[in-house]
C-alpha positions in Angstrom: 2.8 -7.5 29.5 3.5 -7.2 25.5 3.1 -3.6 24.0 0.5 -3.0 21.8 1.3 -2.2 17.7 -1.4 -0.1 16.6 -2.4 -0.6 12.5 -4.3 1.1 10.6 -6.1 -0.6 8.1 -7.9 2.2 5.6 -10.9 1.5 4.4 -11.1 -2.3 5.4 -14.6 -3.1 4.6 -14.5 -1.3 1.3 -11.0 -2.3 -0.1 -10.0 -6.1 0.7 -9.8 -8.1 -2.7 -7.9 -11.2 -3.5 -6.8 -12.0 0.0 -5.1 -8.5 0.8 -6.0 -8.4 4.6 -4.1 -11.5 4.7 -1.1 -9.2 4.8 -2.2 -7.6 8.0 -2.3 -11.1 9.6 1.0 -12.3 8.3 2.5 -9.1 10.0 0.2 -9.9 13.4 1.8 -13.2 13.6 5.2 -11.8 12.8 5.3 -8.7 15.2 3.7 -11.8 18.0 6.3 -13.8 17.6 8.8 -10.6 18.2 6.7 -10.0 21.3 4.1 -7.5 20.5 0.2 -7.5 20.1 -1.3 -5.6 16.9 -4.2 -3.7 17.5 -5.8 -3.4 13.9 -8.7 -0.6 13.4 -10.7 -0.2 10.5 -10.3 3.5 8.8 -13.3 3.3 7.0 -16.2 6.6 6.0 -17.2 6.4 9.3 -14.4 6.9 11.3 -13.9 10.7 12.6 -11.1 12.7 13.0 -8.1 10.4 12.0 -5.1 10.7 12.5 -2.4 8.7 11.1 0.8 9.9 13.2 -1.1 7.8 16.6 -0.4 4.5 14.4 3.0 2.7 13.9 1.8 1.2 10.2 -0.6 2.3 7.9 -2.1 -0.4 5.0 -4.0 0.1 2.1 -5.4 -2.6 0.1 -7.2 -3.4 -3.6 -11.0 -3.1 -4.6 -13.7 -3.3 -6.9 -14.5 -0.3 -9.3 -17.5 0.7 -7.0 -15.9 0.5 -4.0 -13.0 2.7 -4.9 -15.5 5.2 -6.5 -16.7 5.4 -2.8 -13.8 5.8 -1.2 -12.0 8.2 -3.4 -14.8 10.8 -2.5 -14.0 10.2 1.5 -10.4 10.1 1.0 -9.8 14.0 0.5 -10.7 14.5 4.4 -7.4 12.0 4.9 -5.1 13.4 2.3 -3.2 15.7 4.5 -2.3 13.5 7.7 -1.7 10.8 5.0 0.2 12.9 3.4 2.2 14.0 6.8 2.6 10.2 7.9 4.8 9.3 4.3 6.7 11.8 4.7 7.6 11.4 8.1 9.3 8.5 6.9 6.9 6.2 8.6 6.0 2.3 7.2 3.2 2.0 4.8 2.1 -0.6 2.3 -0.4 0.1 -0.4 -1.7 -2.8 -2.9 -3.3 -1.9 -6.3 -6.0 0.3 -5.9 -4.6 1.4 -2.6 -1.2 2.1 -4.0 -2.7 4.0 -7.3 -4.8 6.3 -4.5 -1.2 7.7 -3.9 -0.9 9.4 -7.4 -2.5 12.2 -8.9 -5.1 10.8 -10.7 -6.5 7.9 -12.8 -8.2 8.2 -16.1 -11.1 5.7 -16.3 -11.5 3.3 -19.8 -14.6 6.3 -20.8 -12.0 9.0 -20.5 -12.8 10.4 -17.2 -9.9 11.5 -14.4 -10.8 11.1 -11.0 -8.5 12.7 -8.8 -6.7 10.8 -6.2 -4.8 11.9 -2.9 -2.0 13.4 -5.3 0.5 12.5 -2.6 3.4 11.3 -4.6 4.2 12.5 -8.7 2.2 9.5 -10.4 -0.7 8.6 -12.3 -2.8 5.6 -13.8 -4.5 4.8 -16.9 -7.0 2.0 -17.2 -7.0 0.0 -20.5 -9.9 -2.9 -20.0 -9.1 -4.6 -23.6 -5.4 -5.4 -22.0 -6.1 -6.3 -18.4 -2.6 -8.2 -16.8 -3.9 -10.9 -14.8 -1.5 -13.8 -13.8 1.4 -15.1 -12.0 4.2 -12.7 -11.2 8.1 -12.7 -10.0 9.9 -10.1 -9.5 13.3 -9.1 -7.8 14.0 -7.0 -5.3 16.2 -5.5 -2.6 15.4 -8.1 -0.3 14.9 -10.9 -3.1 12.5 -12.4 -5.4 9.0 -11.9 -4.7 6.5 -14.4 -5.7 2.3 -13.0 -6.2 -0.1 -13.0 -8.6 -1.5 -9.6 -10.3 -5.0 -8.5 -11.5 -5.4 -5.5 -13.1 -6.4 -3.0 -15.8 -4.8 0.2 -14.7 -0.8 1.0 -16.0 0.6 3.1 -13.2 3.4 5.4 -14.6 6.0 7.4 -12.6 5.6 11.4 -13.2 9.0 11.7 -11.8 11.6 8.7 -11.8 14.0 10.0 -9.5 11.7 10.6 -6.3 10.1 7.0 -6.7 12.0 4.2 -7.4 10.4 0.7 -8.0 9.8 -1.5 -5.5 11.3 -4.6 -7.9 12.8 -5.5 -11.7 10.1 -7.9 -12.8 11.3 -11.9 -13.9 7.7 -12.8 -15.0 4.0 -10.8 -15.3 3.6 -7.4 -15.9 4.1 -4.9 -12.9 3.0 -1.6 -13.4 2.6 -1.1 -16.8 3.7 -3.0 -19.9 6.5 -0.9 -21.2 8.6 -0.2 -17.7 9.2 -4.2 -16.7 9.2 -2.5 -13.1 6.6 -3.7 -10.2 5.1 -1.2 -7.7 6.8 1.9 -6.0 9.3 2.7 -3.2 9.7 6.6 -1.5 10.5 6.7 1.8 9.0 4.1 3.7 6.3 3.6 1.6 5.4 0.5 -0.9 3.3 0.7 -3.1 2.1 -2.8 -5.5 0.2 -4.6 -7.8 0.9 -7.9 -5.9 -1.9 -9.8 -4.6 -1.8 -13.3 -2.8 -0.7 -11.5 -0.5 2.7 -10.1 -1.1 3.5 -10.9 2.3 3.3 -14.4 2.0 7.0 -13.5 0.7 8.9 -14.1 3.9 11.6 -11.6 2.9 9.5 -9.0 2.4 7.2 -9.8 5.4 9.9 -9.7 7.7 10.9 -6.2 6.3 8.4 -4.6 6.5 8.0 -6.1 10.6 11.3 -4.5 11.3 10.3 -1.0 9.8 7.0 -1.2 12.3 8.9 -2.1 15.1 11.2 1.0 14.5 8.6 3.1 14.0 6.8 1.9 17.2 9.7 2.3 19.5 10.4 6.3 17.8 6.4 6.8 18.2 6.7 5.7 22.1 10.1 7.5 23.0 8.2 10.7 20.8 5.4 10.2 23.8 7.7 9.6 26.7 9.0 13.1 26.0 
């Protein structure tokens, strides 16, 4: 009998744009062929009493401007086992809206801040007159990544030498125009503007499957004690 992966998908029905949950099915197939089933629930408003230390993988993905206006006002009940999770050096991947929910804040195009989990020492500021839309390649510790980004918001490290980017870019934008750096390492944790999904990037794919099946087999032994 396989064991069972457990993944976390937060806020699933609210933030899933551009073919993001395809990144939870790439890993599904992955973690199969490595002998393990994924269970996959949906962390959504509804869901009570979370928390994230009973999963081995945690994903966040993009969304509209409404939806994340939603979620932001349910994510402060989440912040702290969120919070606990990264810092326990456990496997997370956050894409766009999900990875700027990490920071402390974004300002919105009329000047407003809305405060995000302020989990890790960044921030983002939308400009609509420059959005980055396009193809993207970047190169990273495990190779060159291919996606595609969409975006208005310029994410900006608050402190350069607890997050380090997840890639140097080739072509596109990444975070911001003036850094030629795409999305955010700490810990286990990525953070990215990369749509398409990322994970269609075998090397990256495969990873991120190794870090969950770490995690998985610490989270069991952990429960055997």
């Amino acid at each position: 009998m396989s064991e069972t992966i457990k993944i976390a998908y937060l806020y699933e029905d609210l933030m899933n744009t551009y073919g993001d949950s395809g990144d939870v099915k790439i890993l599904s197939f992955l973690l199969k062929e490595q002998g393990y089933d994924s269970q996959v629930d949906n962390i959504s408003i509804d869901t009570k009493n979370f928390n994230a230390a009973d999963y081995d993988f945690l994903f966040f993905g993009g969304g509209q401007d409404f939806e994340q206006s939603v979620v932001a006002k349910d994510l402060v009940r989440n912040r702290e086992t969120i919070k606990d999770y990264i810092e326990a050096n456990k496997p997370m991947l956050c894409i766009c809206g999900g990875y700027q929910f990490l920071g402390k804040y974004y300002e919105t195009v009329g000047g407003d801040t809305i405060q995000c989990m302020d989990i890790l020492p960044m921030h983002t500021v939308f400009k609509a007159d420059s959005r980055m839309i396009g193809d993207t390649t970047y190169e990273t510790e495990w190779g060159t990544v291919h996606a595609f980004e969409n975006h208005s918001g310029r994410t900006y490290f608050d402190d350069k030498d607890k997050l380090k980017p997840l890639g140097k870019m080739i072509e596109g934008y990444g975070n911001n125009p003036e850094d030629k750096a795409e999305g955010m390492r700490y810990k286990n944790t990525i953070g990215s503007y990369s749509h398409g999904p990322i994970l269609k990037n075998e090397n990256i794919a495969k990873a991120i499957a190794e870090k969950i099946i770490t995690a998985h087999k610490e989270r069991m032994a952990e429960m055997a004690k």
